[in-house]
DOMARNU-258689 format. One line per 10 residues: their letters; for each residue x, y, z of C-alpha. Coordinates in pm, 1 decimal. Last residue first. Layout:
REM residues N
a	X:Y:Z  ...
***
This chain:
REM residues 598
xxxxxxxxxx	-21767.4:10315.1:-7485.0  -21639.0:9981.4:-7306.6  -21605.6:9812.7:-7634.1  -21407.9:10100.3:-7781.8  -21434.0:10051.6:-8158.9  -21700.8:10303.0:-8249.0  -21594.2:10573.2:-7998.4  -21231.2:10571.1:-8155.7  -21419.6:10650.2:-8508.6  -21636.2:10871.3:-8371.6
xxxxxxxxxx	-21402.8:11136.3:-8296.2  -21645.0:11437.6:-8367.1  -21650.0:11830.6:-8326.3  -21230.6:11830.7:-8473.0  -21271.3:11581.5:-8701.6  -21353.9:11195.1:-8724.1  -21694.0:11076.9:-8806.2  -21750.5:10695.6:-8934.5  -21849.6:10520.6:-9254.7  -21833.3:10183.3:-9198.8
xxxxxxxxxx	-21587.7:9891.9:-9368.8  -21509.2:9701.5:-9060.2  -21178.5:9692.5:-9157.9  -21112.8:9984.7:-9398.2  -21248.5:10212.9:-9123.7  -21445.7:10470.1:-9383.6  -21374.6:10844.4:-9342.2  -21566.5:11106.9:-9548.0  -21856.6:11166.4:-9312.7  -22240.5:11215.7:-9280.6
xxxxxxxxxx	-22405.9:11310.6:-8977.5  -22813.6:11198.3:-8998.4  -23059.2:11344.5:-8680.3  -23350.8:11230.0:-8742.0  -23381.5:10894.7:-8712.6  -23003.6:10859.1:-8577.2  -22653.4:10921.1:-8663.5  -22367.8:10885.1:-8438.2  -22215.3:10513.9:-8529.9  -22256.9:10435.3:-8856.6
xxxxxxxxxx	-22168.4:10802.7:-8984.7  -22400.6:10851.3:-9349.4  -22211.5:10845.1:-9627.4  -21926.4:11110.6:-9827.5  -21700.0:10892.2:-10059.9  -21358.8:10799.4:-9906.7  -21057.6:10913.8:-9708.3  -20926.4:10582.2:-9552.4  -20934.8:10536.8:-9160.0  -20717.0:10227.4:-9040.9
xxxxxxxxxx	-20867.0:9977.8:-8820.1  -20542.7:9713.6:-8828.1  -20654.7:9395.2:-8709.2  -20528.5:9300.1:-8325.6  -20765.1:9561.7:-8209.0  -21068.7:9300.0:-8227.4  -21357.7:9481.8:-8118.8  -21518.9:9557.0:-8444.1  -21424.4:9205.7:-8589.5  -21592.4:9026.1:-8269.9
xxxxxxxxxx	-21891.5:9244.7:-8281.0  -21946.9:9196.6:-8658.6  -21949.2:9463.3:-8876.5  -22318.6:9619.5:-8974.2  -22385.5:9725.7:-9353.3  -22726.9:9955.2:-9420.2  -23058.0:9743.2:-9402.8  -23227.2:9796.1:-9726.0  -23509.0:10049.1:-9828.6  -23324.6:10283.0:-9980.7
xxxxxxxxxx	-23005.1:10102.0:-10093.5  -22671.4:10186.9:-9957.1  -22314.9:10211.5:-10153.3  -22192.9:9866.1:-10200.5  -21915.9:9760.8:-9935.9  -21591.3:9792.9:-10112.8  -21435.4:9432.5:-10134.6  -21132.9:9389.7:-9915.8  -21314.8:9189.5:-9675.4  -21256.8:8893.0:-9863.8
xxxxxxxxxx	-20923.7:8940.5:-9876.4  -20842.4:8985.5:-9512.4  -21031.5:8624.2:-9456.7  -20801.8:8515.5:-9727.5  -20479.9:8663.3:-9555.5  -20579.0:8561.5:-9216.4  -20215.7:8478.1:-9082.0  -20129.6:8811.5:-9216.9  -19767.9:8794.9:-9245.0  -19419.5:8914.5:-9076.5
xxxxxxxxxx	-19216.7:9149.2:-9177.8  -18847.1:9041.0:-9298.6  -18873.0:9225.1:-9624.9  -18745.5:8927.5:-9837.1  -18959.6:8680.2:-9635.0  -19280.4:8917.2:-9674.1  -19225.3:8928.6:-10034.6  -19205.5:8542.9:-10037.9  -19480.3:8503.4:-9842.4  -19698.2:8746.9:-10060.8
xxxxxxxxxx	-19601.8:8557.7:-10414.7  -19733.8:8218.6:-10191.3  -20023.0:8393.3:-10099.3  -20100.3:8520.1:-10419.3  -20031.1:8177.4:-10596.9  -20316.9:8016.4:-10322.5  -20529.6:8249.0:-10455.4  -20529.3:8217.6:-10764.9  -20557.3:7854.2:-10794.4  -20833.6:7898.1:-10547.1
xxxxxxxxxx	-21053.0:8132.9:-10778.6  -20968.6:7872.4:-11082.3  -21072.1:7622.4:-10880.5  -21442.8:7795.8:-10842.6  -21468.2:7819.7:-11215.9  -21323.0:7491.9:-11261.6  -21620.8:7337.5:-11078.6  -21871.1:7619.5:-11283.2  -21741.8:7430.0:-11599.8  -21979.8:7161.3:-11557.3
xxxxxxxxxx	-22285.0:7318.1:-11546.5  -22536.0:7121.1:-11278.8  -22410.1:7324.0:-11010.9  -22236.2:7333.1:-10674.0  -21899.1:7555.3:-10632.1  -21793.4:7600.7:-10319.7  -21464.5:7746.1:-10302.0  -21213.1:7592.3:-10179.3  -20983.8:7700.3:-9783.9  -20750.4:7403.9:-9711.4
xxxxxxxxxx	-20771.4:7237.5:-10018.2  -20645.4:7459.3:-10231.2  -20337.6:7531.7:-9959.8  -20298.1:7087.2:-10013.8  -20302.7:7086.3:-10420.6  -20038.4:7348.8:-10401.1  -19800.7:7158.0:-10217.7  -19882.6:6864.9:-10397.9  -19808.0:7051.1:-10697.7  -19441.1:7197.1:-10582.3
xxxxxxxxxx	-19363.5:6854.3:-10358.1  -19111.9:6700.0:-10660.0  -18808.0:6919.1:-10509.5  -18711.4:6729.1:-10196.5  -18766.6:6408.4:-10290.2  -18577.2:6441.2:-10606.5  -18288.0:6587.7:-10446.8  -18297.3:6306.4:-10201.7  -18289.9:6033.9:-10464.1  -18026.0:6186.2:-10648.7
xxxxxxxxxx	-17786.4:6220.7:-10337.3  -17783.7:5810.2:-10359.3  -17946.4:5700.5:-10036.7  -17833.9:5443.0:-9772.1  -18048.1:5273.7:-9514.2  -18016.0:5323.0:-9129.8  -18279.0:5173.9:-8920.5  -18572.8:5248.2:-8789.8  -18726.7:4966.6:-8538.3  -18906.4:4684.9:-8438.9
xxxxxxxxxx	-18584.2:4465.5:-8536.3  -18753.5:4199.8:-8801.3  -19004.1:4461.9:-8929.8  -18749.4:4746.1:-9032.6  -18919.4:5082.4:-8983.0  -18680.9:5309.2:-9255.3  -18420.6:5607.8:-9197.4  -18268.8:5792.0:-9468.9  -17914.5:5795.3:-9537.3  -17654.3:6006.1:-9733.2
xxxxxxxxxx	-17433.3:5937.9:-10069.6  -17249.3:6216.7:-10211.1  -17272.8:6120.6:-10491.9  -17505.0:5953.6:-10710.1  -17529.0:6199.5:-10940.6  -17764.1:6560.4:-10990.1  -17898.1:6694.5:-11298.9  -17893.1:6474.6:-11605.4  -18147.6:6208.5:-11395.9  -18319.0:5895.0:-11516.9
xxxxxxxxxx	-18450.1:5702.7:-11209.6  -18579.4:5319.6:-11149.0  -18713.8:5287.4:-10770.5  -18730.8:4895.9:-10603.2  -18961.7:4897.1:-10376.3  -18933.7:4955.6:-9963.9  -18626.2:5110.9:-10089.6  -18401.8:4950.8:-10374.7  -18227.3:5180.1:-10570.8  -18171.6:5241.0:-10980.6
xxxxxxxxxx	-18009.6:5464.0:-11145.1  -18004.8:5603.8:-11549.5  -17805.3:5883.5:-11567.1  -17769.3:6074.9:-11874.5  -17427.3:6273.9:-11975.6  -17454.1:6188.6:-12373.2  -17193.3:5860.1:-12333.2  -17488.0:5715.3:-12115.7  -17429.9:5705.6:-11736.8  -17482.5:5381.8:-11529.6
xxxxxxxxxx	-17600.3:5322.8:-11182.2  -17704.6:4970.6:-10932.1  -17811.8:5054.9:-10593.3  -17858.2:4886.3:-10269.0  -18029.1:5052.6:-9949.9  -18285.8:4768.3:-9859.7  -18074.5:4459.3:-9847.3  -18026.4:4179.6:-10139.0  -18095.2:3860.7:-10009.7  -18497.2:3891.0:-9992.5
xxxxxxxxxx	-18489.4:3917.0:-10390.1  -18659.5:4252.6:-10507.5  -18309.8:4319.3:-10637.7  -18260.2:4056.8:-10901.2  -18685.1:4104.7:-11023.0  -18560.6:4437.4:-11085.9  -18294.9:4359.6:-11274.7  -17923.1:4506.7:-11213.4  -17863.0:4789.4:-11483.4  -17731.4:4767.5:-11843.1
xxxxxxxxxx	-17900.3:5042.3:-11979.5  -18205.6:4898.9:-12181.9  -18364.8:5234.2:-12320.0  -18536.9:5372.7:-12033.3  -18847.6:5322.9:-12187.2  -18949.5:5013.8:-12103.1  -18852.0:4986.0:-11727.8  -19102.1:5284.3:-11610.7  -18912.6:5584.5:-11492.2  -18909.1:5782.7:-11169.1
xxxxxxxxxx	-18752.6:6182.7:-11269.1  -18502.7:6436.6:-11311.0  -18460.9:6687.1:-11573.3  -18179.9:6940.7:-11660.3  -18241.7:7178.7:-11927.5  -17981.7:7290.7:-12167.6  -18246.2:7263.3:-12478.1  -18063.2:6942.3:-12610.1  -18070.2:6835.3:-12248.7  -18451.2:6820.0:-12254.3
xxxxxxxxxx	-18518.8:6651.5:-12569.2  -18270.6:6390.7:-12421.3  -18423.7:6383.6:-12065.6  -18807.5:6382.1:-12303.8  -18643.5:6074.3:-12544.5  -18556.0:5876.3:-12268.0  -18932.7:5846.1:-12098.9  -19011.2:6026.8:-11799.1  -19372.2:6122.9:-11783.5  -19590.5:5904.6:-11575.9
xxxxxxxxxx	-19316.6:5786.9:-11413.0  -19265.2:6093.3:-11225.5  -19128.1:6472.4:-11254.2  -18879.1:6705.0:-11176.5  -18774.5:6958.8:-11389.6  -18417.0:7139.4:-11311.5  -18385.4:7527.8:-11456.4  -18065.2:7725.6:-11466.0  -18107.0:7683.5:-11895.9  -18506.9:7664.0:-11873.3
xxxxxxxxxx	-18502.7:8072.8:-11802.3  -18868.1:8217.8:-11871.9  -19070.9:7892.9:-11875.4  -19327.9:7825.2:-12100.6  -19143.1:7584.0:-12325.5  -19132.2:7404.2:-12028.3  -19473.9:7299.2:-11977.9  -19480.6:7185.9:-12329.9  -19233.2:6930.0:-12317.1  -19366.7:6807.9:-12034.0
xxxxxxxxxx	-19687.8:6756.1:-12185.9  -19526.7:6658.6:-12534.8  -19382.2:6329.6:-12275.9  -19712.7:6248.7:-12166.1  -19785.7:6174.9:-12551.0  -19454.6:6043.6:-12684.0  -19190.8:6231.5:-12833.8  -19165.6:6251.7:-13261.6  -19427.6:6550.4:-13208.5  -19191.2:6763.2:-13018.2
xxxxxxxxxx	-18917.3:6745.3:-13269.6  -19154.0:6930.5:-13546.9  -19183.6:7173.5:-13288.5  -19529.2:7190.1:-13116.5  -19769.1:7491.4:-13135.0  -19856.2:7637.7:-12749.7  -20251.7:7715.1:-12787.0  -20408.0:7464.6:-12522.8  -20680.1:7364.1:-12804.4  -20409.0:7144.2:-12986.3
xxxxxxxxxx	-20230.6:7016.4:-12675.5  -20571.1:6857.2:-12549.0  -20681.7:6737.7:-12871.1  -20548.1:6320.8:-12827.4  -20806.8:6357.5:-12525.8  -20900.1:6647.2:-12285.6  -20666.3:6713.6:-12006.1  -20621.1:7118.7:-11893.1  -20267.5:7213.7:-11927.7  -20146.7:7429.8:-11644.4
xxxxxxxxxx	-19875.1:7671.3:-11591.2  -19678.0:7851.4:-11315.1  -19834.3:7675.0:-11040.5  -19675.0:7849.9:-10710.8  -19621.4:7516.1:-10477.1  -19290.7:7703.4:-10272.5  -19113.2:7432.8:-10503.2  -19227.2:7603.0:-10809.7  -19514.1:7466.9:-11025.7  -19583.1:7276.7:-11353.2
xxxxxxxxxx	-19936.3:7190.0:-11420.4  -20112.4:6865.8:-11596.3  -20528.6:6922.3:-11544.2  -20731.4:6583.3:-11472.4  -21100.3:6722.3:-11412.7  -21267.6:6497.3:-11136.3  -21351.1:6157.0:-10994.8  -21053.5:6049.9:-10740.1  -20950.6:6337.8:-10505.1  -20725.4:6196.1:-10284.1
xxxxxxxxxx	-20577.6:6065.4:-10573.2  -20432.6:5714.0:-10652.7  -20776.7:5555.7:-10782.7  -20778.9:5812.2:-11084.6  -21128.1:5851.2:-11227.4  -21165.7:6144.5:-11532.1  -21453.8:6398.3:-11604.4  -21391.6:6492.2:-11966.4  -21576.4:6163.0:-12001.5  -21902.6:6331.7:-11976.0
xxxxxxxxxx	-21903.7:6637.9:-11827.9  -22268.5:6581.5:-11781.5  -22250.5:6327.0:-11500.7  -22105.0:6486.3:-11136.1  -21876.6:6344.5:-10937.5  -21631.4:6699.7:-10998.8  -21299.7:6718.2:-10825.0  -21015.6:6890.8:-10954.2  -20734.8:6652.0:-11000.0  -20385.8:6783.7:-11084.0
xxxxxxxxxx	-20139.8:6597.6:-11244.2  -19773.4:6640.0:-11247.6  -19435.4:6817.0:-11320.6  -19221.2:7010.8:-11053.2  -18983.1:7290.7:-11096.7  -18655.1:7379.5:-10929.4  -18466.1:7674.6:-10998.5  -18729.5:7889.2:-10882.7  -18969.5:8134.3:-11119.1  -19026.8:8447.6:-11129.9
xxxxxxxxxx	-19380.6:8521.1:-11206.5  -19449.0:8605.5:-11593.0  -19617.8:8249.9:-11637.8  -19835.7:8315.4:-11428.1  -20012.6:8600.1:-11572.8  -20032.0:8422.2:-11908.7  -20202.7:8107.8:-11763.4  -20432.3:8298.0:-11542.0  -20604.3:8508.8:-11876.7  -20580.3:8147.0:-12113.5
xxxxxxxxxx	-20739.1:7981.7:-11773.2  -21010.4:8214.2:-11756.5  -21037.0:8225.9:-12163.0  -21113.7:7801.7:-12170.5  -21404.7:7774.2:-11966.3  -21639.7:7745.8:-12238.8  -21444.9:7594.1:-12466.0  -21345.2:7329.6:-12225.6  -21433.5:7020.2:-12527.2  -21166.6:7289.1:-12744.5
xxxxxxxxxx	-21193.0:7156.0:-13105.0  -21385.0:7432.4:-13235.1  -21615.4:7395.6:-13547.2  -21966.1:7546.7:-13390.1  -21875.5:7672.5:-13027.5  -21865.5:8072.1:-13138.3  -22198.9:8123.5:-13104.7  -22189.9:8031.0:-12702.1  -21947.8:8331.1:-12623.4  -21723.3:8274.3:-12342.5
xxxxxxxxxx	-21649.5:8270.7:-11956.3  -22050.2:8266.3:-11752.1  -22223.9:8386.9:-11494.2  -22601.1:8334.3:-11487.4  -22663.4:8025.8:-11229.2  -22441.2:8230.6:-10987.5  -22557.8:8534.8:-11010.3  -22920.3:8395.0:-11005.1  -22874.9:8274.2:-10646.7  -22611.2:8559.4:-10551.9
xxxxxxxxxx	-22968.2:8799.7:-10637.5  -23163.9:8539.6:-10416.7  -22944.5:8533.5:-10105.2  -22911.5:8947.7:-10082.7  -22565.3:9068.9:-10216.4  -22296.7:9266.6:-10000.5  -22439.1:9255.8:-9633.8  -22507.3:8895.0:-9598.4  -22198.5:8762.4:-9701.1  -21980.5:8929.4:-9431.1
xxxxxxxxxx	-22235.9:8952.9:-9202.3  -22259.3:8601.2:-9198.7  -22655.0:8526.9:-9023.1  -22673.2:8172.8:-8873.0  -22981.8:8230.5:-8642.3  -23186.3:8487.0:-8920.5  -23076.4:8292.4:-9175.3  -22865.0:8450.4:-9466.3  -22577.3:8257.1:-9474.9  -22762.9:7970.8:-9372.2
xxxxxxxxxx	-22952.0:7950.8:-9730.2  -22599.8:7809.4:-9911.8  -22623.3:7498.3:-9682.3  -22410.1:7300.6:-9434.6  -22199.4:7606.5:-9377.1  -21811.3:7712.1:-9453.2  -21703.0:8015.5:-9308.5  -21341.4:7987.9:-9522.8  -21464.1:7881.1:-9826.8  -21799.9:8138.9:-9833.1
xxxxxxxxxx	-21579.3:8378.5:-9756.1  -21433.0:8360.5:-10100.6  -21789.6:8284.0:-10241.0  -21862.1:8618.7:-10128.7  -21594.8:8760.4:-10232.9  -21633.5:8642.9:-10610.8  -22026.6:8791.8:-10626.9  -21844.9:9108.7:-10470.4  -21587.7:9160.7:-10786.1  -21915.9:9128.0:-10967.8
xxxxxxxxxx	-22111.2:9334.9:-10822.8  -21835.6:9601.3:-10873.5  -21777.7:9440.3:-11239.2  -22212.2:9506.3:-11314.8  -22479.2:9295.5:-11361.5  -22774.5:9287.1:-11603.5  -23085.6:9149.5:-11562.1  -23397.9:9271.3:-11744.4  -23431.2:8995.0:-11984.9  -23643.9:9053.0:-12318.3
xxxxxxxxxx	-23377.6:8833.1:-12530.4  -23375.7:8549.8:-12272.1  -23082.7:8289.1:-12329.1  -22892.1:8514.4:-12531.9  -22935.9:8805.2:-12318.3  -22851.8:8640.5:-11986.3  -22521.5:8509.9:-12161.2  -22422.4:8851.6:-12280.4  -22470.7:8989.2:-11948.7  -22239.8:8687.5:-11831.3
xxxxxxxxxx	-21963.8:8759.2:-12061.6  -21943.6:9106.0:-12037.7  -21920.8:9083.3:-11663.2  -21654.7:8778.2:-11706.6  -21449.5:8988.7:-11913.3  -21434.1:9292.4:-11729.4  -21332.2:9068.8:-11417.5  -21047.8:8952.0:-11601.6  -20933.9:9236.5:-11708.9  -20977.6:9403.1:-11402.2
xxxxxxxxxx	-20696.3:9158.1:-11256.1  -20761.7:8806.4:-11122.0  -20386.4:8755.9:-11157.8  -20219.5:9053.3:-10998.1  -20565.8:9139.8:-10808.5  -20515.8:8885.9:-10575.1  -20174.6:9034.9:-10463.8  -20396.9:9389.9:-10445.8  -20677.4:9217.9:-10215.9  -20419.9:9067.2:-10010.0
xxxxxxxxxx	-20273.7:9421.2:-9899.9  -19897.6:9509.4:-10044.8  -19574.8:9453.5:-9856.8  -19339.8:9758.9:-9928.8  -19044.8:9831.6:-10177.4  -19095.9:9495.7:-10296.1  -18746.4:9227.1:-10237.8  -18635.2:9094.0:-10517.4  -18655.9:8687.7:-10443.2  -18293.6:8468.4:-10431.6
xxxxxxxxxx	-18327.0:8141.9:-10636.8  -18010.8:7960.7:-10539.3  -17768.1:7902.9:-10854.4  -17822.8:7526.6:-10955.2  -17528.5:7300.9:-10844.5  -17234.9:7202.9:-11091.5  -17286.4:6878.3:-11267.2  -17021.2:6586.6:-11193.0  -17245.4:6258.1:-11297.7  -17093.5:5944.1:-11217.2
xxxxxxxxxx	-16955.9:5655.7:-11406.9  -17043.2:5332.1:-11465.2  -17082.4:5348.1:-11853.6  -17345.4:5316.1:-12087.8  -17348.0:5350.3:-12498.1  -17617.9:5476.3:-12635.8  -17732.7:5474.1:-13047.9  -18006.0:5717.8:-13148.6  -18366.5:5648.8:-13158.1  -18475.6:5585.3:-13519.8
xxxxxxxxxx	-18715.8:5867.2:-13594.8  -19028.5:5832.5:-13509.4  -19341.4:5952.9:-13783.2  -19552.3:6214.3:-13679.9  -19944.3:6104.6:-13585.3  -20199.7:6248.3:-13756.9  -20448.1:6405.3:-13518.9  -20725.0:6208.2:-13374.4  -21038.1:6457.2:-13341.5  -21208.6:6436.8:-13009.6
xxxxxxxxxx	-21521.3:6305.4:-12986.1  -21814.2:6528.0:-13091.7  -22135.5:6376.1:-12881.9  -22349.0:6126.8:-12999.3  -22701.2:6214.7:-13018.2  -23079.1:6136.1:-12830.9  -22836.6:5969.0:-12483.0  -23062.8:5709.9:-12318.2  -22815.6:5387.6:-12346.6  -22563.1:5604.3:-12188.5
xxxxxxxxxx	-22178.3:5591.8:-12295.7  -21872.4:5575.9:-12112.5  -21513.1:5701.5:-12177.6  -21315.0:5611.4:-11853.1  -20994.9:5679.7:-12014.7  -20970.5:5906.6:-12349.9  -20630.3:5855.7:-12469.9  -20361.0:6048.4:-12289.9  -20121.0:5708.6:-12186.4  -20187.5:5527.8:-12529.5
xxxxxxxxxx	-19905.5:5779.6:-12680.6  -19666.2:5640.1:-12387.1  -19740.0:5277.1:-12484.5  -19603.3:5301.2:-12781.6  -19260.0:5419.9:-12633.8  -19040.3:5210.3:-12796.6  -18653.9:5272.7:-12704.9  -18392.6:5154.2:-12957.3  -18078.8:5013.5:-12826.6  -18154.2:4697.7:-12600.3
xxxxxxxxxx	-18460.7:4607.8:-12773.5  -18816.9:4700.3:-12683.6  -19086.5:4442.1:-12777.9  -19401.2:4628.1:-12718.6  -19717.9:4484.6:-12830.3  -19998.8:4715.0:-12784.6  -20275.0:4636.1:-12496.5  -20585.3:4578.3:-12597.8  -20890.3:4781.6:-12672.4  -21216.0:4587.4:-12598.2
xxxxxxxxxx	-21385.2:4856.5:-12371.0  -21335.4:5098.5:-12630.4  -21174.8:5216.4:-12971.6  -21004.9:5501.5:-12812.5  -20676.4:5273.0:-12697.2  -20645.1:5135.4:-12362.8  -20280.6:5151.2:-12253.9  -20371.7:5240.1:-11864.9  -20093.7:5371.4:-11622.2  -20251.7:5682.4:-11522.3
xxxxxxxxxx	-20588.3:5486.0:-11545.7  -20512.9:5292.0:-11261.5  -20656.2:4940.9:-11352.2  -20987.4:4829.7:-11164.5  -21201.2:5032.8:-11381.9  -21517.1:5170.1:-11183.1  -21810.0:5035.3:-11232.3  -22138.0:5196.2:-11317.1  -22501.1:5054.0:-11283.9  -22547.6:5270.0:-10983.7
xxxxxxxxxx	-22507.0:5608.5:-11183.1  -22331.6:5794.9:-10895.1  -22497.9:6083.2:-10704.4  -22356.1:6385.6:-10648.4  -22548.4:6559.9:-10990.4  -22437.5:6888.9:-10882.0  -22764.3:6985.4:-10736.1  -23003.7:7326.5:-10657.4  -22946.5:7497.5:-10943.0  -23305.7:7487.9:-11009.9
xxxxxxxxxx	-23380.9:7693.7:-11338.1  -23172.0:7455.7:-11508.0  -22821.4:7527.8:-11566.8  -22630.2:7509.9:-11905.1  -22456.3:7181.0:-12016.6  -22614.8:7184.8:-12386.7  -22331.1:7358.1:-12580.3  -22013.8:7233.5:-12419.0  -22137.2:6872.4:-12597.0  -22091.4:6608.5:-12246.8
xxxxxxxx	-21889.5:6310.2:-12356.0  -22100.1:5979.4:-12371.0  -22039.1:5785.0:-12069.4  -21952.4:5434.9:-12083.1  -22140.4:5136.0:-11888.9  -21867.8:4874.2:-11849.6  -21970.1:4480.2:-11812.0  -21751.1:4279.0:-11611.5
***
């Protein structure tokens, strides 16, 4: 099988065309897929003809050569019709190992005591959806991405008239909030005469969001020359979300592992990664570490053997002897605010021996799945002994190095290898399986380790599922604008977990329609002459359930009493339907206005 590889895209030339109108959806015909999972892949950067490294581990030292291969560039693919090769990433020099240290393994059980519960500080009062958005979208953000995008305009047309503002701005992002949850065949039905959204409609026409969208943009294009950083030009929106969410409190129990945001199409190049296990299979591969509740606290975006370098957290000298995946991890925790009441869970794409040890050094407990070769030989049953018929679903074999790490391993439908320094094998429990011979569940026993780690690893696909629910849509022929619009979702997901948890402490309950309320936080602009002033819809006007409160604004023209004419102006705007109505002692138009039977 022959393997077409894609040349990685140069951040420089992926701008939009004048028609935005595609993402590229369709897949080059001549390519095929890699059969392998690329998660578990040892090709090297040389190409299709890498092979495997030889690994010969012995029973005391652990090799992990195969862990350094795990973050090389997979899927890397180059077109016959490409004028110049793209900058690869640079390979940096590669620390020397020390000699892994000498284990001895016992059967005996780990005695930890449990992690403190994470109890949330209660706000003095439950804030609106807009201002739990704003925490990590903040002004600052917004400021920067207005700056950036009338800079862009001016560098690609010197003599251009546009120029945006962060009040259009801040609406250009609400409107491709609603735009998630009202979702439409195509962008041009939000302004139809038959499929009309008020709530789109009313803040930007459809040809000023048109060039909105093909004009916004993160960073400077003059400073690309000489960086290392392949998502340069994405790279200060995650920097700005990064540092916000790392200051969140975070819970006892936090999750490692990889986030796919989808992308199909061709001019990321091979920054666009395939991963046959994901819902989600052709897209950005980003490594993040979340809460349980699924609030990401951090995330690393993937880009080669550079991908720590242009994330900005410098390695120790000791983080460089660990393997590839395992710097991620290592990484990811450095970030957090208390790693000494802190468990990390993670899976077999991470766990080597060296990151548990690494980890324990720095009084942080880890549990995770392990691969057999880099466990470090404890003397465990084999896994071709218990994936015999004979021995029954439920059996476990456990040792405990003379450090305090636990190496287990259980037989389920397939036979699971752990390393754990947090929680033992007692007290046992049981789960219930579909056995094939008796038609039904039966009993099987599981090591307390096993459910902890079941329990706690859900943070990311948590997350990964409240993205899902509501994304952005995000078409266009740049790149970047795909983790642009994840970015958005990524932030707001996090605010409604932060807001769940406030509600929880208060004991009030939640908007059910928190991004729907967000969306219609947005000021409406102040009117146009000339352009059809702002008109709620009938079912949002009539709704009592929402909470029509009056809010002293800006003096405009009363929605509901003026005429041709005859023009009442008033200071009161319902902060749901977002109209300027009358209400003083001549005038209660704002009952008037939402009483269907007036």
């Amino acid at each position: 099988i022959i393997k077409i590889r894609n040349v990685p895209a140069h951040p420089a030339i992926s701008e939009d065309e004048e028609s935005d109108s595609g993402d590229n959806d369709i897949e080059d015909p001549d390519f095929i897929p890699p059969s392998h999972d690329l998660d578990t892949s040892d090709l090297s950067d040389s190409g299709p003809s890498g092979k495997r490294r030889c690994v010969r581990p012995t029973v005391e030292v652990l090799e992990d050569e195969d862990d350094e291969d795990d973050l090389h560039d997979h899927n890397s693919n180059r077109h016959e019709d490409d004028d110049q090769p793209a900058p690869q990433a640079k390979r940096p020099t590669q620390e020397k190992k020390s000699t892994a240290r000498l284990t001895t393994w016992k059967m005996v059980d780990l005695n930890n005591p449990p992690l403190p519960e994470y109890q949330h500080s209660p706000p003095d009062f439950v804030g609106t959806p807009f201002e739990y958005f704003s925490r990590y979208f903040s002004p600052e953000v917004i400021k920067h991405i207005t700056y950036q995008t009338n800079l862009y305009a001016t560098q690609k047309d010197v003599n251009t008239t546009f120029t945006t503002t962060e009040d259009e701005m801040l609406n250009f992002l609400a409107i491709l909030i609603y735009m998630g949850i009202a979702e439409l065949p195509s962008i041009d039905d939000y302004w139809a005469m038959d499929t009309r959204v008020p709530q789109v409609a009313n803040l930007m026409s459809s040809k000023r969001f048109r060039l909105m969208r093909r004009l916004v943009h993160f960073n400077d294009n003059t400073q690309i020359p000489g960086t290392v950083d392949r998502f340069f030009k994405i790279r200060p929106l995650f920097s700005f979300l990064n540092t916000v969410f790392r200051k969140e409190p975070q819970t006892p129990k936090q999750s490692v592992d990889e986030v796919m945001v989808a992308y199909k199409g061709k001019t990321a190049g091979n920054l666009r990664q395939y991963i046959k296990n994901k819902p989600d299979k052709w897209g950005f591969k980003l490594f993040a570490r979340a809460s349980e509740d699924g609030f990401i606290h951090d995330m690393v975006l993937y880009q080669g053997k550079t991908t720590l370098e242009a994330h900005g957290v410098p390695l120790m000298p000791i983080q460089k002897t660990l393997g590839a995946t395992s710097q991620i991890v290592s990484v990811l925790v450095s970030t957090m605010s208390l790693s000494t009441t802190t468990a990390i869970f993670a899976d077999n794409f991470f766990t080597s021996l060296e990151l548990v040890r690494y980890l324990k050094d720095k009084n942080c407990r880890y549990t995770g799945t392990a691969r057999d070769n880099r466990i470090g030989k404890p003397p465990l049953k084999s896994i071709k002994e218990m994936e015999k018929k004979a021995v029954p679903r439920g059996t476990y074999s456990y040792v405990t190095s003379d450090d305090g790490i636990l190496a287990l391993r259980w037989k389920d439908n397939k036979t699971v290898t752990l390393l754990s320094t947090d929680i033992g094998v007692e007290p046992m429990s049981s789960v219930h399986r579909y056995c094939s011979e008796t038609k039904q569940k039966e009993e099987v026993s599981c090591p307390a380790v096993i459910k902890s780690y079941n329990s706690s690893m859900g943070g990311i696909d948590k997350s990964d599922m409240l993205v899902h629910l509501y994304r952005s849509p995000m078409k266009s022929k740049r790149w970047y604008m795909r983790l642009f619009a994840y970015a958005i979702d990524v932030s707001l997901t996090n605010a409604w977990v932060i807001y769940k948890r406030d509600c929880k402490a208060l004991g009030v309950d939640g908007l059910s329609a928190f991004q729907a309320s967000l969306s219609t936080s947005v000021d409406v602009p102040k009117p146009v002459k000339g352009h059809r002033s702002h008109t709620p819809d009938r079912l949002v006007r009539f709704d009592l359930s929402l909470f029509h409160a009056p809010l002293h604004t800006t003096r405009q023209t009363c929605k509901h009493c003026s005429k041709k004419g005859h023009i009442l102006r008033s200071n009161i705007l319902c902060r749901v339907c977002k109209v300027h109505l009358c209400l003083n002692a001549d005038r209660n138009c704002f009952i008037k206005h939402h009483d269907a039977v007036a």
